[in-house]
TISE-54815 format. One record per atom (N, C-alpha, C, CB): x, y, z; residue in one letter. Coordinates in steps of 0.1 Angstrom, whole numbers, padded with zeros to 4 digits, always signed. Glycine has a CB too. Layout:
! TISE-54815
XYZA...
//
This chain:
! TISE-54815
+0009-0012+0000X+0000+0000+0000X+0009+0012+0000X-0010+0000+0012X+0003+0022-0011X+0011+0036-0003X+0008+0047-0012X+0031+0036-0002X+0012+0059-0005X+0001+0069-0004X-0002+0073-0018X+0003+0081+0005X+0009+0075-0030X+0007+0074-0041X-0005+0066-0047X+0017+0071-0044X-0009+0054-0048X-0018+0049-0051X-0036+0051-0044X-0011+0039-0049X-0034+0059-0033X-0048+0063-0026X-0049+0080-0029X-0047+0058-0007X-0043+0084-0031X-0043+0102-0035X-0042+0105-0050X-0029+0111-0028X-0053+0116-0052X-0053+0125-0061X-0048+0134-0056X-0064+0128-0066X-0039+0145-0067X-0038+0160-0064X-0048+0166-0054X-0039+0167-0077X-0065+0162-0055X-0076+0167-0054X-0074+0167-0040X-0086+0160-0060X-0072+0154-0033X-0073+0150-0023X-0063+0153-0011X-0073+0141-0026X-0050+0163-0016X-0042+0166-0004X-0048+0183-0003X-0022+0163-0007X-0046+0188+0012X-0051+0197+0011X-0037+0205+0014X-0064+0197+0018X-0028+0215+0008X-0018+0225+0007X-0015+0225+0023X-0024+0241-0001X-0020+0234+0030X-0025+0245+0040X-0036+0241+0045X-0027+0257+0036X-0038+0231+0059X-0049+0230+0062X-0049+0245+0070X-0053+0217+0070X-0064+0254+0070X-0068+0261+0079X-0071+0257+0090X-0076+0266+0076X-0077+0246+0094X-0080+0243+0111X-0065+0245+0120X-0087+0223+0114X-0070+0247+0132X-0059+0248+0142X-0062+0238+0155X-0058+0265+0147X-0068+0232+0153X-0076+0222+0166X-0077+0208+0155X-0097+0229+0174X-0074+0203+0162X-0075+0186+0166X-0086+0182+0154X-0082+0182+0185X-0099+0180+0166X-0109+0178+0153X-0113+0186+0141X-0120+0178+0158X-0109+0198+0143X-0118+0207+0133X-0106+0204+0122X-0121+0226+0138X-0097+0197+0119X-0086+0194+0112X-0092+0187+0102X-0074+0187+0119X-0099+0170+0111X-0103+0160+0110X-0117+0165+0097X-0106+0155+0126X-0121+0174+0104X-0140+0177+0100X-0132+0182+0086X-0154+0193+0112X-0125+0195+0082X-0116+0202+0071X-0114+0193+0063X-0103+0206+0075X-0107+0180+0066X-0099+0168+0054X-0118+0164+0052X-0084+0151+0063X-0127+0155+0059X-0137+0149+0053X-0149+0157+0045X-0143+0141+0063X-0147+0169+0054X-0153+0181+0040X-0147+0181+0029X-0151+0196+0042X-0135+0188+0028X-0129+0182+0016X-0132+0174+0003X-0121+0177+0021X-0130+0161+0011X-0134+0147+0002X-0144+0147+0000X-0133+0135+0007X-0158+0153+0008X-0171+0152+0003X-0170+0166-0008X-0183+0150+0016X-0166+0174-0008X-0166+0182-0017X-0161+0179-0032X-0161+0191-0012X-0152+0173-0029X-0147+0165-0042X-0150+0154-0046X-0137+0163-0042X-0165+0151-0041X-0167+0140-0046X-0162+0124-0043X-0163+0144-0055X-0155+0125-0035X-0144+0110-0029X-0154+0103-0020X-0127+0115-0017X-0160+0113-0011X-0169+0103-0001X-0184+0116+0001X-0157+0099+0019X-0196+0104+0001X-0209+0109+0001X-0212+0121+0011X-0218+0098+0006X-0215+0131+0008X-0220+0140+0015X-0234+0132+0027X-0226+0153+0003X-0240+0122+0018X-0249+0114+0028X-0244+0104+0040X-0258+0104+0019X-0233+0102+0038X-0226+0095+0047X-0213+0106+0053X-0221+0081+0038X-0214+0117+0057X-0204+0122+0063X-0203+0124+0076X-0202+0132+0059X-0221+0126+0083X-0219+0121+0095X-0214+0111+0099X-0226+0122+0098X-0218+0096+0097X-0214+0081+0100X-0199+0085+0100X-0220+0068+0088X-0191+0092+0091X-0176+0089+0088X-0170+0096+0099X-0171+0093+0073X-0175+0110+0102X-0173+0121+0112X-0172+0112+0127X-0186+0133+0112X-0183+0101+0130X-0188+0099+0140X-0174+0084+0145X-0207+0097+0138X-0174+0081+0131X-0167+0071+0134X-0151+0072+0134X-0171+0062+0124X-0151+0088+0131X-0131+0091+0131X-0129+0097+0146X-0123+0107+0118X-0142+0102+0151X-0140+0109+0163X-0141+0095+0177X-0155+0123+0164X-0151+0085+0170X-0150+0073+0181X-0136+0069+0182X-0159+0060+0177X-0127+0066+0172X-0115+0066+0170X-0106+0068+0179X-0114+0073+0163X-0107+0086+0174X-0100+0094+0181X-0102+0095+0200X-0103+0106+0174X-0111+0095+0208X-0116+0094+0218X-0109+0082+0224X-0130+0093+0216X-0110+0066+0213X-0101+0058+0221X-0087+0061+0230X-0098+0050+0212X-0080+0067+0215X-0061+0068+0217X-0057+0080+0207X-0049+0050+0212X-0051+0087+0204X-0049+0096+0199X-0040+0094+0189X-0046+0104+0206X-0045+0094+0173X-0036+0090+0160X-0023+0097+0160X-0043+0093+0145X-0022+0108+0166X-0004+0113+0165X+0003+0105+0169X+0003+0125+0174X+0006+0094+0158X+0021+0086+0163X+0036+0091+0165X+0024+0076+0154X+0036+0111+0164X+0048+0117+0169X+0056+0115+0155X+0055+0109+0184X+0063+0122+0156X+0075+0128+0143X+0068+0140+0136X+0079+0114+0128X+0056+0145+0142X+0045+0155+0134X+0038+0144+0126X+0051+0167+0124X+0035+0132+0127X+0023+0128+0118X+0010+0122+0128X+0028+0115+0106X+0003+0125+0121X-0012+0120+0128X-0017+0109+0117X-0026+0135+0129X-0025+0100+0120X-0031+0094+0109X-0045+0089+0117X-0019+0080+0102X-0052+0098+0112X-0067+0096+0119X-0079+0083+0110X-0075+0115+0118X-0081+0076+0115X-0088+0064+0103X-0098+0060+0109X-0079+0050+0099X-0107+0051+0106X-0122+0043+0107X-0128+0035+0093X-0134+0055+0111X-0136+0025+0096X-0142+0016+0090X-0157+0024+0083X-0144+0003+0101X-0159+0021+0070X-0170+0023+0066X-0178+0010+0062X-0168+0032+0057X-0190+0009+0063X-0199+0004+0055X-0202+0008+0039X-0208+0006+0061X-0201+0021+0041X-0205+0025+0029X-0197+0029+0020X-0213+0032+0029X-0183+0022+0019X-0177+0024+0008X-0175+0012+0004X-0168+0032+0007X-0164+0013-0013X-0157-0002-0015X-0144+0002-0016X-0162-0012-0027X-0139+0009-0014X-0124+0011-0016X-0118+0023-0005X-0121+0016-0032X-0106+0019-0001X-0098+0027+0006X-0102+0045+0003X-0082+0022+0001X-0103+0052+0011X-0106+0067+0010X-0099+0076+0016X-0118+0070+0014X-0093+0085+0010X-0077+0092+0021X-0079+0106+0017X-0057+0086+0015X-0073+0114+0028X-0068+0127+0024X-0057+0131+0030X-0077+0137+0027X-0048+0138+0023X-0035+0138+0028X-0036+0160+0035X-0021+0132+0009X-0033+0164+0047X-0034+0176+0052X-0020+0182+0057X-0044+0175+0062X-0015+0190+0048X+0001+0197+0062X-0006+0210+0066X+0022+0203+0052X+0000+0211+0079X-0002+0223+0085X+0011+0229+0094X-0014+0221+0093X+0011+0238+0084X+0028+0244+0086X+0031+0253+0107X+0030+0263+0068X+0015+0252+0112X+0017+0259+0121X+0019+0248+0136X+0005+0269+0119X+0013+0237+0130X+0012+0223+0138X-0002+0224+0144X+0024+0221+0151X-0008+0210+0145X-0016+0208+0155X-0010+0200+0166X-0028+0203+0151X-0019+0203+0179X-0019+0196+0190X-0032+0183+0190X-0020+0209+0203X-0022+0170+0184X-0031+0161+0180X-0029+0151+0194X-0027+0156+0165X-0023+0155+0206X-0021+0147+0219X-0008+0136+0215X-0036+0137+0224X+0001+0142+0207X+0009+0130+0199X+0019+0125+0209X+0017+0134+0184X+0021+0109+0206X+0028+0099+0218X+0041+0109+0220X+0032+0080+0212X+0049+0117+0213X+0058+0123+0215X+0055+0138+0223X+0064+0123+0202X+0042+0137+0223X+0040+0157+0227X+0041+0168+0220X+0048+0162+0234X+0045+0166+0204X+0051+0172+0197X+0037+0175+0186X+0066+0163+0192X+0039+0190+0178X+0026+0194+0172X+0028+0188+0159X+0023+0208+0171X+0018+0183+0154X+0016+0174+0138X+0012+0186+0130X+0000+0160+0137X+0022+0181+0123X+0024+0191+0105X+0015+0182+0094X+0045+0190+0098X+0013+0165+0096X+0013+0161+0086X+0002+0147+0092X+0027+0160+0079X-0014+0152+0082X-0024+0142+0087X-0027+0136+0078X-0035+0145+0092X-0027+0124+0075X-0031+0111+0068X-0044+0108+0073X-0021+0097+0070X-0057+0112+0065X-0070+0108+0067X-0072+0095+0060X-0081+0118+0064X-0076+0084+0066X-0080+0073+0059X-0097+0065+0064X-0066+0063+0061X-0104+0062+0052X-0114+0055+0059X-0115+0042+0051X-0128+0062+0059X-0119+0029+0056X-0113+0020+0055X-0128+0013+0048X-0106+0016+0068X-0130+0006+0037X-0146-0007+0036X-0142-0015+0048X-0147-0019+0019X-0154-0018+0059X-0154-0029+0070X-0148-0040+0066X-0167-0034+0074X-0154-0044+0053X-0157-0057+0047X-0141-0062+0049X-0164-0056+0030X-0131-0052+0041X-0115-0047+0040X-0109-0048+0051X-0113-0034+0037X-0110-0053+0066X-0106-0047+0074X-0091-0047+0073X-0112-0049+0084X-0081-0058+0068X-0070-0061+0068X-0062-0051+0058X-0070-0073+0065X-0070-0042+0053X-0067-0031+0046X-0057-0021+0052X-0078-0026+0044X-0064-0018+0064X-0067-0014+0075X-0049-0014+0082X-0081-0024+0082X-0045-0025+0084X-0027-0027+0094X-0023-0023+0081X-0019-0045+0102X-0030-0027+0066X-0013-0024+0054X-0013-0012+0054X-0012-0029+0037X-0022-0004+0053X-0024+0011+0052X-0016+0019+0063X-0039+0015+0053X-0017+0013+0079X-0010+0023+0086X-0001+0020+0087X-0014+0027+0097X+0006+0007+0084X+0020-0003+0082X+0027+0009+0073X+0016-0022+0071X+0020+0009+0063X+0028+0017+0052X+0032+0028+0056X+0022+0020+0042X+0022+0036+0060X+0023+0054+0061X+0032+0057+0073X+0006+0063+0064X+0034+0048+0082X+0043+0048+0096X+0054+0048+0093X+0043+0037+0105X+0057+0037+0080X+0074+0030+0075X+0076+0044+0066X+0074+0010+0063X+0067+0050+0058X+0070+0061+0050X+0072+0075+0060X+0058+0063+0040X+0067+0078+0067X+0068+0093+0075X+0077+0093+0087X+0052+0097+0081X+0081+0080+0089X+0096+0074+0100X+0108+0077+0095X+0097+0057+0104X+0108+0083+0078X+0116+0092+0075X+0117+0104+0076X+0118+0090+0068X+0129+0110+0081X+0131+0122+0086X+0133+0134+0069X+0147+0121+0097X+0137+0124+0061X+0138+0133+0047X+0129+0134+0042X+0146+0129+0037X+0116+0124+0043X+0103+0124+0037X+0095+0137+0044X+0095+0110+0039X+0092+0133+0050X+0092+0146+0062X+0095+0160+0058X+0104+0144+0074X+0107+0162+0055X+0115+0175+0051X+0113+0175+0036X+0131+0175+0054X+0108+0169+0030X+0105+0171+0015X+0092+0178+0017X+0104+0159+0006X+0082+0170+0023X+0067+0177+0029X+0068+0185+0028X+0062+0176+0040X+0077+0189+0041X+0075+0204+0042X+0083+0215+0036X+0077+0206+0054X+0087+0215+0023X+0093+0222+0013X+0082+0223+0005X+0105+0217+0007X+0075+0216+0003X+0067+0213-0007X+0058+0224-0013X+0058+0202-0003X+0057+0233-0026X+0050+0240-0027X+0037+0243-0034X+0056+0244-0027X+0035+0230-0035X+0020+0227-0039X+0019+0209-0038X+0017+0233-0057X+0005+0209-0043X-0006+0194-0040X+0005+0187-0049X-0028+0194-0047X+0008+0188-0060X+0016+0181-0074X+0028+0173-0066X+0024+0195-0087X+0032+0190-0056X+0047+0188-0051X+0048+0177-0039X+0052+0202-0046X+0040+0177-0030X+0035+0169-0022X+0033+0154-0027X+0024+0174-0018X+0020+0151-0040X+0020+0138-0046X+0033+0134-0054X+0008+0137-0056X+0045+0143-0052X+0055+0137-0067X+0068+0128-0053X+0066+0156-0082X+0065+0137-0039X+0071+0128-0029X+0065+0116-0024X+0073+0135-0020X+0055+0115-0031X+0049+0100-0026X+0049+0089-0036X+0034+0101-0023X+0049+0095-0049X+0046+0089-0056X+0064+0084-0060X+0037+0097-0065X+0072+0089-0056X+0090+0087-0058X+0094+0076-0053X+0101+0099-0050X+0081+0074-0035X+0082+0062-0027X+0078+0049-0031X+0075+0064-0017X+0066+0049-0047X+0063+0039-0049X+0070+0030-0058X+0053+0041-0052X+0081+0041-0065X+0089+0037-0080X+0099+0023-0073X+0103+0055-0087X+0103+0018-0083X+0116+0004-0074X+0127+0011-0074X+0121-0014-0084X+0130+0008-0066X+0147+0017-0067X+0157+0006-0077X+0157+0019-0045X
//
């Protein structure tokens, strides 16, 4: 799995505006329902099910990345939005440290094994300190997808 293959340009957002935690969260699934990626009829269910989530344990796995996720019914394929925010949020991350960089993912139930390859991946990818620092150079959505997409090529 990796992030190249789950993102459109469409789908990363530059500059998130939120400064809080959830309202980050609500920002990226607006987003996607605006673009068309995930049902405006189903955005509560998705909202309800990233915040049950979140409430458990807090997706900041520290290095500045968050990766906020949940199970849908109502989709059939993996659903992502990629968010930097150059000012950080305070996502409670295991390190204490403010997240620059949120990986929204929602998962088909049906899929759930989807589910470990997806955060498998994005962990092993953002546990680099250069990936990281490309991010954050990055000066647009293109520039952002051409660092992910560099991750997928064979070396």
């Amino acid at each position: 799995m990796n992030l190249a293959t789950l993102l459109k340009p469409e789908q990363i957002v530059h500059s998130v505006q939120s400064t809080d935690h959830w309202e980050v969260i609500e920002e990226l699934v607006e987003h996607l329902c605006t673009g068309g990626f995930l049902c405006d009829e189903f955005k509560a269910d998705t909202l309800a099910a990233l915040k049950e989530r979140e409430e458990k344990i807090s997706t900041g796995i520290g290095s500045g990345v968050a990766i906020p996720h949940a199970f849908s019914d109502h989709i059939d394929e993996v659903v992502a939005a990629f968010g930097r925010s150059e000012a950080g949020v305070n996502f409670e991350a295991v390190d204490n440290n403010p997240v620059h960089f949120i990986v929204l993912f929602v998962v088909p139930k049906k899929n759930y094994h989807l589910h470990l390859q997806t955060l498998a991946a994005i962990a092993k990818l953002f546990a680099r300190s250069d990936i990281r620092e490309r991010l954050s150079a990055a000066e647009s959505r293109e520039d952002i997808l051409s660092v992910f997409s560099e991750q997928a090529a064979p070396a």
